[in-house]
Steps between C-alpha positions, in 0.01 A plus 500: 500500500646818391574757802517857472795620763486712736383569872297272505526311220208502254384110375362512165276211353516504125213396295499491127129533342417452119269837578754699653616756192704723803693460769276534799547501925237372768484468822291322744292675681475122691873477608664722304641241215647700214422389174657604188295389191737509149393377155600125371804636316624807705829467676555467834745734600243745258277471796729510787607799317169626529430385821810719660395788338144429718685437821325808665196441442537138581629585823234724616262241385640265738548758805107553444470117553278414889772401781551158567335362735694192745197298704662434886327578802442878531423548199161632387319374127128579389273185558161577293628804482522584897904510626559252736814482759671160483530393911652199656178235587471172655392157400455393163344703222486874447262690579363883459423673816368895422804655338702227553637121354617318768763249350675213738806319415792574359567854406716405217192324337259831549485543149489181402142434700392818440534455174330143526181674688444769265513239215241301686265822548523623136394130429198522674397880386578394137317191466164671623507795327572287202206257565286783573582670163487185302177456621365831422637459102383128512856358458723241645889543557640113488779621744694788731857522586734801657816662402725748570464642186712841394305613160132419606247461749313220343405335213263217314577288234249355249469181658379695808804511764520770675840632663540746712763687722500468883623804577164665405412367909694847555273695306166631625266265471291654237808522233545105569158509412535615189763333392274188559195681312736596193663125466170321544350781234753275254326206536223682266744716276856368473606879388509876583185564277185723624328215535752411759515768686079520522519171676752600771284849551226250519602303756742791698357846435766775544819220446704828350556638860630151569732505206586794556677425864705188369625760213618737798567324748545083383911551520500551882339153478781338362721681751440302773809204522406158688841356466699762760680686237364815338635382157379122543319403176232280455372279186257656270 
């Protein structure tokens, strides 16, 4: 992977696209991966070339990027979109008490179970919501599953699987709601048509104030780390 020096250095992920007639920069508003898109027969050191010549603006791009966010003990993290303190807590399982999570055992494995909880919560919002929506459009999905997705919230396939990502448990409840409405609104219309976005108005009147938030605010979602290190990665 090419690497622009510098303090820090800048990691640049190269991706050659038939479309692409320019050179041209992204970057994640997820976690801040920097993309550099090229034709199929542009050179390489063409767009390093180019990509130098951007280093400013890639590099207030990135200081705009949300903190991250290590998950220990004493550290706070929205929960349905309330903040709650992690504590120390006894016996088995975690539990929420007011503005508090009360995790026992080892403090090294804090984000670890944390982690594990929240997974377990967003499992149970997200397959009601979905069955309640499916049932309003008269539709079946044939299965659910989590991820820790970077590049989207959710998402159905044509055999009617729907995927979503976890970390929408750290949302207000009525964006994960959404997401659910607008996924299970594919199960009808496997596009981006009118028709498409009728049914999710349909079934969740007003969704554009939800999808509105996760436009401002879905990065400080993905800057919560469960592994103890604020630049821990996970799979996508």
């Amino acid at each position: 992977m090419p690497v622009l020096p510098g303090s820090p250095p800048i990691e640049i992920t190269l991706r050659r696209s038939a479309r692409a007639r320019r050179f041209s920069l992204r970057v994640s508003r997820v976690d801040g991966q920097v993309t550099l898109s090229l034709p199929l027969r542009a050179r390489e050191t063409e767009a390093l070339a180019f990509a130098r010549a951007q280093e400013g603006w890639l590099r207030a791009a990135l200081a705009r990027m949300p903190a991250q966010a290590a998950i220990g003990l004493g550290a706070s993290l929205p929960v349905e979109g309330r903040m709650l303190t992690l504590l120390p807590g006894t016996g088995r399982s975690l539990r929420q008490e007011g503005d508090s999570l009360l995790v026992p055992g080892d403090p090294a494995q804090v984000g670890a179970r944390v982690a594990g909880w929240l997974k377990g919560l967003a499992r149970d919002r997200l397959a009601a919501a979905s069955d309640r929506y499916a049932a309003e459009v008269g539709r079946r999905f044939t299965q659910l599953s989590l991820r820790d997705t970077r590049s989207r919230w959710g998402s159905c396939t044509a055999d009617g699987r729907l995927m979503y990502s976890w970390r929408l448990i750290l949302a207000p409840p009525s964006v994960l709601e959404y997401v659910a409405a607008h996924e299970v609104a594919h199960l009808v219309e496997m596009n981006h048509s009118e028709a498409f976005w009728a049914v999710v108005g349909r079934i969740y009147p007003g969704w554009q104030v939800q999808r509105n938030w996760l436009k401002r605010h879905g990065g400080d979602l993905q800057s919560y780390r469960f592994d103890g290190s604020p630049d821990g990665r996970h799979d996508a």
